[in-house]
C-alpha positions in Angstrom: -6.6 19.5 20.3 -2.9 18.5 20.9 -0.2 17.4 18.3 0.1 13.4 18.2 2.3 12.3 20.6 2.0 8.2 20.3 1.4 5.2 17.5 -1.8 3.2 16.9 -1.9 -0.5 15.4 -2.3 0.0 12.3 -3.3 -3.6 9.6 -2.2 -4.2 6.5 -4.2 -6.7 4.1 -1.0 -8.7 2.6 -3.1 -11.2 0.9 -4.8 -8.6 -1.9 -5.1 -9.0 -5.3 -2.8 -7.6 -7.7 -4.3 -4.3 -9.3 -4.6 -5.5 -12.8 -6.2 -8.7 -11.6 -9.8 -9.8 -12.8 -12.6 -8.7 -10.5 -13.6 -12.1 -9.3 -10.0 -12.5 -8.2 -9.9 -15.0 -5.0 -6.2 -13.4 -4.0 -2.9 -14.7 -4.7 -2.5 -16.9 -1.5 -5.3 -18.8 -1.8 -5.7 -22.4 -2.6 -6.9 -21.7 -5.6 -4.9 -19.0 -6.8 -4.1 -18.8 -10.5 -6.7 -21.9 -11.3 -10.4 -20.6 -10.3 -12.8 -20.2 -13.3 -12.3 -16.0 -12.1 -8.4 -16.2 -13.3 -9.0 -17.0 -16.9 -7.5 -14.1 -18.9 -5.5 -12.5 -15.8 -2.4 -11.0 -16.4 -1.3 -12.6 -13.4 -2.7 -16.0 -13.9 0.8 -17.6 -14.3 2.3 -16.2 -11.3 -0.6 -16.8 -8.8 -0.7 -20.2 -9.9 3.1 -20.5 -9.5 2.9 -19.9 -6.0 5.2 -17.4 -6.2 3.4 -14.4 -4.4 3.8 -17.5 -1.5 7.6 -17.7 -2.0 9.6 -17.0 1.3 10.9 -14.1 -0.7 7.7 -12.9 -1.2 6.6 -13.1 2.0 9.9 -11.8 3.8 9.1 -8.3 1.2 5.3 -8.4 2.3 6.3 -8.4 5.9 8.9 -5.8 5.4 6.7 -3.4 3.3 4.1 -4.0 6.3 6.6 -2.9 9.0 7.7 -0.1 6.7 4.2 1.0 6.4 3.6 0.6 10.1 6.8 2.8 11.0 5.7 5.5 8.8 2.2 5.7 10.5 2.7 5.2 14.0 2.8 8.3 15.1 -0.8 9.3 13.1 -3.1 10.0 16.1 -6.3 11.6 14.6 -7.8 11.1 11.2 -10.6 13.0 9.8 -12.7 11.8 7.1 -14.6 14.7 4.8 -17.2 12.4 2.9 -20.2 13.1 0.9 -22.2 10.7 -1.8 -22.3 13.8 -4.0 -20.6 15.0 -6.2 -19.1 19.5 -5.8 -20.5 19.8 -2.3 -17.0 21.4 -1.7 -15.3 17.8 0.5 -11.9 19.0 -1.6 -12.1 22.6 -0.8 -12.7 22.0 3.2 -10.3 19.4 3.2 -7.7 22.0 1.7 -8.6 24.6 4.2 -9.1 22.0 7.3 -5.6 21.0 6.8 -4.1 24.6 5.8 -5.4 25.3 8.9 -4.2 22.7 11.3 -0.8 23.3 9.6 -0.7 26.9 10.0 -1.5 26.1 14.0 1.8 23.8 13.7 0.3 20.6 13.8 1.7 18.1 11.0 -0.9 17.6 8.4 -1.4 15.2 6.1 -4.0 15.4 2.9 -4.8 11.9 0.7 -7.2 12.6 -1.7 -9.3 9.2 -2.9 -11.2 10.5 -5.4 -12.2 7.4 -8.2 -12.8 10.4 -10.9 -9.5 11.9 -10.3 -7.7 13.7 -7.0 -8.6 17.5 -7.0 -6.5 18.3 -3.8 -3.2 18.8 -6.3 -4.7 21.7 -7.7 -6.3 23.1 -4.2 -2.8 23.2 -2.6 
C-alpha cells in the first residue's frame, strides 16, 4: 500500500434538502419547491417557495462550496468502510486502531465517524 499520490472525481448533491426540512421534502430547486402538500409546516417553506435557494447568489455559493469540497478531497485515494448492522461489534475500536496504524506507518489518515446514535471515535482517539 502506497500514500495517495493523485485526485478522484468526487459529486456533490447541490439540490438537497435543507436539514430541518419535513421528510417528504421534494428539494429546494424543484418545481415545486415551497408549495407541495410535503412543505406544509417547514421551517423553510417560505424560502423554497421564494426561489431563493435558485438565486444566482445561491447558486454561485453552491458551486463554490462544491469546488471547495472537491479541492479538499482530491487527493483522497483509498477509503475504507468498517460497517456492521449491529450494534458493539467493536467497528469504532478497529476503526481507531486501523487508522492509528496507518498514521503511525506515515500515511495521512483520516477518521469520520457516522454514527446516527452518537460518534464514539472522539472518545477512542
Amino acid at each position: 500500500m502506497s500514500p495517495p499520490e493523485e485526485s478522484t472525481s468526487t459529486t456533490a448533491q447541490t439540490d438537497a434538502p435543507p436539514a430541518n426540512a419535513n421528510a417528504e421534502c421534494v428539494g429546494p430547486e424543484a418545481e415545486s419547491a415551497g408549495k407541495a402538500s410535503a412543505c406544509a409546516g417547514c421551517p423553510n417553506q417560505s424560502a423554497c417557495a421564494s426561489g431563493s435557494f435558485n438565486s444566482p447568489e445561491a447558486q454561485a455559493k453552491a458551486e463554490a462550496e462544491k469546488m471547495s469540497l472537491r479541492q479538499s478531497l482530491e487527493n483522497v485515494e483509498h477509503v475504507i468502510l468498517v460497517l456492521s448492522g449491529k450494534g458493539g461489534v467493536g467497528k469504532s475500536t478497529v476503526s481507531a486502531q486501523l487508522s492509528h496504524t496507518l498514521a503511525s506507518r506515515g500515511y495521512a489518515v483520516g477518521l469520520l465517524d457516522v454514527d446516527l446514535c452518537g460518534p464514539s471515535a472522539p472518545r477512542m482517539a
